[in-house]
Structure formats: C-alpha cells, structure tokens
C-alpha positions in Angstrom: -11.8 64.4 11.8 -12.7 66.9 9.2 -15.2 69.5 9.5 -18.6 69.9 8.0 -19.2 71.1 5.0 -22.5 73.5 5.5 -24.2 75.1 2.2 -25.9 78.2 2.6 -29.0 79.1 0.9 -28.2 80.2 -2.3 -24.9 78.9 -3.1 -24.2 78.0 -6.4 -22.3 75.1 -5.4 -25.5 73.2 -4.5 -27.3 74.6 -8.0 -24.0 72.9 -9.5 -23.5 69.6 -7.5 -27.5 68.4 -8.5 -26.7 69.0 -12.5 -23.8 67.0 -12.1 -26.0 64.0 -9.4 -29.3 63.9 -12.4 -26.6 63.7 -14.7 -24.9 60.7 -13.1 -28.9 59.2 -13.0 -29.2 60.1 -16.7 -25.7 58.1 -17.6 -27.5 55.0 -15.8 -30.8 55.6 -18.1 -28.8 55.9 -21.4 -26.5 52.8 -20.3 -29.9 50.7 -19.4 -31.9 51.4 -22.6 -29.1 50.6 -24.8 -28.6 47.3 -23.0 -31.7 46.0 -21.8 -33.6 46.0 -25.5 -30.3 44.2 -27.0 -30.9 41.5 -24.1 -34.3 40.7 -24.4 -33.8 40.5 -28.8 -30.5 37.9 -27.8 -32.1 36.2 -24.2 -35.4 37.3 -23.9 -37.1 39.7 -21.4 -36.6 38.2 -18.5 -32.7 38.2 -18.5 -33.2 42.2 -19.5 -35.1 42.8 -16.7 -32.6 41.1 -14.4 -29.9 43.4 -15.9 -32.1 46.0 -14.6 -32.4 44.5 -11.1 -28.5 44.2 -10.5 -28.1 47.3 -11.7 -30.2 48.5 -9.1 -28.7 46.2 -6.9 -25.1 47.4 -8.0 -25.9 51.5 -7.4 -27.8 50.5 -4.0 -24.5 48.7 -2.7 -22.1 51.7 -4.4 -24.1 53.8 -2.3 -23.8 52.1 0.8 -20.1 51.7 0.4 -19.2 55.4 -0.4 -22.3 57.5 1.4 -19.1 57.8 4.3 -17.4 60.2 1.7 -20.4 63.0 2.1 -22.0 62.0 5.0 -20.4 65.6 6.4 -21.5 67.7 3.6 -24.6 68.9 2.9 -27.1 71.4 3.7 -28.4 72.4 7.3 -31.3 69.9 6.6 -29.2 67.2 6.0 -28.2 67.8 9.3 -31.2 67.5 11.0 -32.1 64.1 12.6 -35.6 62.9 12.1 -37.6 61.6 14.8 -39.7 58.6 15.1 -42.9 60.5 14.9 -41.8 62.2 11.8 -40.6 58.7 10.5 -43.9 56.9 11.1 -45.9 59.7 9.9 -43.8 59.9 6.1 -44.6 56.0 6.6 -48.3 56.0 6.9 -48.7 58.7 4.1 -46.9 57.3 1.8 -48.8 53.9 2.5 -52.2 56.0 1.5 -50.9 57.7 -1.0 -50.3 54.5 -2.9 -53.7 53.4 -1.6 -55.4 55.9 -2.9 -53.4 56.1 -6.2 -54.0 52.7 -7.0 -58.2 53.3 -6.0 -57.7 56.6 -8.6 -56.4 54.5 -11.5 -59.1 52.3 -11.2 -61.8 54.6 -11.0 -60.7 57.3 -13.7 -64.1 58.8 -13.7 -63.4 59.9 -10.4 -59.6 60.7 -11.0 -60.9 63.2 -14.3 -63.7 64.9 -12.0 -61.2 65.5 -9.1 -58.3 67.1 -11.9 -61.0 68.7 -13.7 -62.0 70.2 -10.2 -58.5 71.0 -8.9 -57.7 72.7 -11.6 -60.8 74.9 -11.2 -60.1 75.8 -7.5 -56.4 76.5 -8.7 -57.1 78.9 -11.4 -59.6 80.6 -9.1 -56.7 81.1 -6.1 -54.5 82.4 -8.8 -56.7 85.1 -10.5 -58.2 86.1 -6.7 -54.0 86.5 -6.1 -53.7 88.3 -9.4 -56.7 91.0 -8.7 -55.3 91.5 -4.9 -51.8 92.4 -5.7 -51.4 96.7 -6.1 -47.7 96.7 -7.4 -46.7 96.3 -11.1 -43.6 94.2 -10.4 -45.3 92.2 -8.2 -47.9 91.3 -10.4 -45.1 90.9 -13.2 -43.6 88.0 -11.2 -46.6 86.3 -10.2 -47.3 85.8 -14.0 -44.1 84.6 -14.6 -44.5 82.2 -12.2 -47.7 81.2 -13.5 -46.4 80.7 -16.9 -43.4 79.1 -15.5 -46.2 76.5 -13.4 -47.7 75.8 -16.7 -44.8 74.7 -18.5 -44.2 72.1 -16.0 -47.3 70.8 -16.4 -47.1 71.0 -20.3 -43.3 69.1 -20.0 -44.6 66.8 -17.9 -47.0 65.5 -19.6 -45.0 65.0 -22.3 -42.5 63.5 -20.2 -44.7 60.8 -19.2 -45.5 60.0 -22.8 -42.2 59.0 -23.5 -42.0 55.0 -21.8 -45.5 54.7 -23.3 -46.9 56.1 -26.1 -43.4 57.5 -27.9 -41.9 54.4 -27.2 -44.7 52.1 -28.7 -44.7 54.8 -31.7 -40.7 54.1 -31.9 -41.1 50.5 -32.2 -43.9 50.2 -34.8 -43.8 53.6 -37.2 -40.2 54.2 -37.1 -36.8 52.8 -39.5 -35.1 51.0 -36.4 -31.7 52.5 -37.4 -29.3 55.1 -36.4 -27.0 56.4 -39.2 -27.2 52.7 -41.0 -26.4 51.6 -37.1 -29.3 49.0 -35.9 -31.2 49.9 -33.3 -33.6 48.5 -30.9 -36.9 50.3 -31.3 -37.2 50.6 -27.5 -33.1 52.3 -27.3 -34.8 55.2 -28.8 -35.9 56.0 -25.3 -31.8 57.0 -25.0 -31.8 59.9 -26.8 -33.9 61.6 -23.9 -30.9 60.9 -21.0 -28.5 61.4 -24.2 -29.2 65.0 -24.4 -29.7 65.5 -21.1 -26.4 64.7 -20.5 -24.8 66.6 -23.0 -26.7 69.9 -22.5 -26.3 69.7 -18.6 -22.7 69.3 -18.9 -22.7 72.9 -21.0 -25.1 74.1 -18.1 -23.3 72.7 -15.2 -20.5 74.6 -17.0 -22.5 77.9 -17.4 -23.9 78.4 -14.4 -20.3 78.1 -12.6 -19.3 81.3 -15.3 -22.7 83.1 -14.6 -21.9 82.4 -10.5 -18.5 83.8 -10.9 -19.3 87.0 -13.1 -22.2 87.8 -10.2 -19.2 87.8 -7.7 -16.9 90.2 -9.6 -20.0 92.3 -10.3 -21.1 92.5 -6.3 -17.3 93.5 -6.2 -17.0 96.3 -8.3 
C-alpha cells in the first residue's frame, strides 16, 4: 500500500498537473468538432450527436476504470469526506440555481436590471475598498486585480460567443477551407482547443523552468 501523495499550497506541481488535465479536455474538443460536423454532412445530425454521446459515454467509463490510479493523490481537500448535509445542501442549490436560471432567461428584462444592478453595487464595494486602503502597494495590487477581474469578464464574454455567434458567422461569411483543405464551417470551432493546446504545452513547459529557477534563487 503506497502512501498519499499530499500537495501543499503553492506547489507548482498542482499549477502544472491542471495545464496538462484542460489540456487533455481541449484534445477531446478539437477531436469532436473535427468529427461531429463531417458526420452530420455524410449521416446527418443525429448520428453526430450520438458520436458526441459515446464519447461522453467512453471518458465517463475511462474514468471509472482508472480514478483507482489517483485516488491517493491529491490535495488536503481531496481528502476530506463530505457529509450528507453538505451533499444535500450542493443538491438543493444547484436544483435552484437551474430554477432560477431558467426563470432569468425567460424574463431578460429582469436578468438586464439585476446585471445592470450588480454591477452597480460591485463597482461601488470596489472604489469604497480603493478610498480605505492607506499603503501605495496595497492600493497597487488591488488595481491589478481589478484590472485582472475585468479581463475575465471581457474574455468571457467573448468566449461565450464562440458556439453562437462566431460559429454561425463561420458557416455563412466565411471560404469553408483550410489551406485548399475542405472544411466544415462549424470545425472552425477547433482552432480555439487547437491553440489551446499548443500554447499550454509551451506553458506547462515554462512554468516547470520558472518553478525551478525560483528554487535555485531561494538557494543562493
């Protein structure tokens, strides 16, 4: 019986190890939106989408099989049993939280009043914060962060453009081919998992250098 494998807070091993996991999720993406479009232009949709259920079927099984491999390495979270309250509690709010999500989209008077609002109260926390804090660092990092927090906000929005309005722009405005390749209109979708991939790798890579330069450095 081998022993557990705790992380500590702050180990680069754990900054390393979820590159590598959303770039295994980011393979699946890229291999599903070059596949599904070419099934439903040869079989129709409803043979792509059941690629895309036994694929989900396949990584749900994969998991089940192998979660014995890591089941002693982890965080000291990971370890930490849940109990039943806790359990029917995450139950029940995420049973109103669809609730009232689905009751938002439908009303989306309501939903832009309530943003509009939020945002309002949000702002106002921040610049209270801003006026309260005496030290200059301080105050530096607090608008980091609150450029940092924007950003988010400003990627994901665009993020959540891309499986609606980009793709629908891909498929009627733009030359469906790829260096005189065809292409599906709706496989342009892969070049977002694409780069992910390739630019994690380099900073999967990267941050294992930058982690090992700190440690000489704390040497010296």
């Amino acid at each position: 019986m081998r022993c557990p494998i705790r992380y500590k807070p702050g180990d680069h091993r754990v900054d390393s190890a979820f590159t590598f996991y959303y770039l295994s999720i980011n393979c699946g993406a890229f291999i599903s939106m070059i596949i599904c479009p070419i099934a439903k232009s040869i079989f129709g949709w409803s043979v792509a989408l059941w690629i895309s259920a036994a694929g989900l079927l396949i990584s749900i099984f994969v998991y089940l099989a192998t979660k014995h491999l890591i089941k002693d390495i982890g965080s000291e979270t990971d370890f930490q049993k849940m109990g039943t309250k806790k359990f029917v509690l995450t139950v029940i709010f995420i049973i109103v939280s669809i609730c009232v999500s689905a009751w938002l989209l439908k009303n989306l008077s309501v939903t832009k009043w309530l943003l509009s609002a939020s945002f309002l109260v949000v702002l106002a926390v921040m610049v209270k914060i801003l006026l309260t804090i005496k030290e200059k660092e301080s105050k530096i990092r607090f608008l980091v962060c609150v450029v940092l927090m924007f950003e988010a906000i400003f990627f994901y929005v665009l993020y959540q453009q891309m499986p609606t309005s980009l793709n629908l722009f891909a498929i009627r405005n733009v030359y469906h081919s790829i260096a005189g390749i065809p292409v599906e209109g709706e496989s342009f979708q892969a070049l977002n998992p694409f780069w992910v991939i390739v630019s994690g790798l380099i900073l999967a890579k990267f941050l294992l250098l930058l982690a090992e330069k700190v440690k000489i450095l704390q040497c010296l």
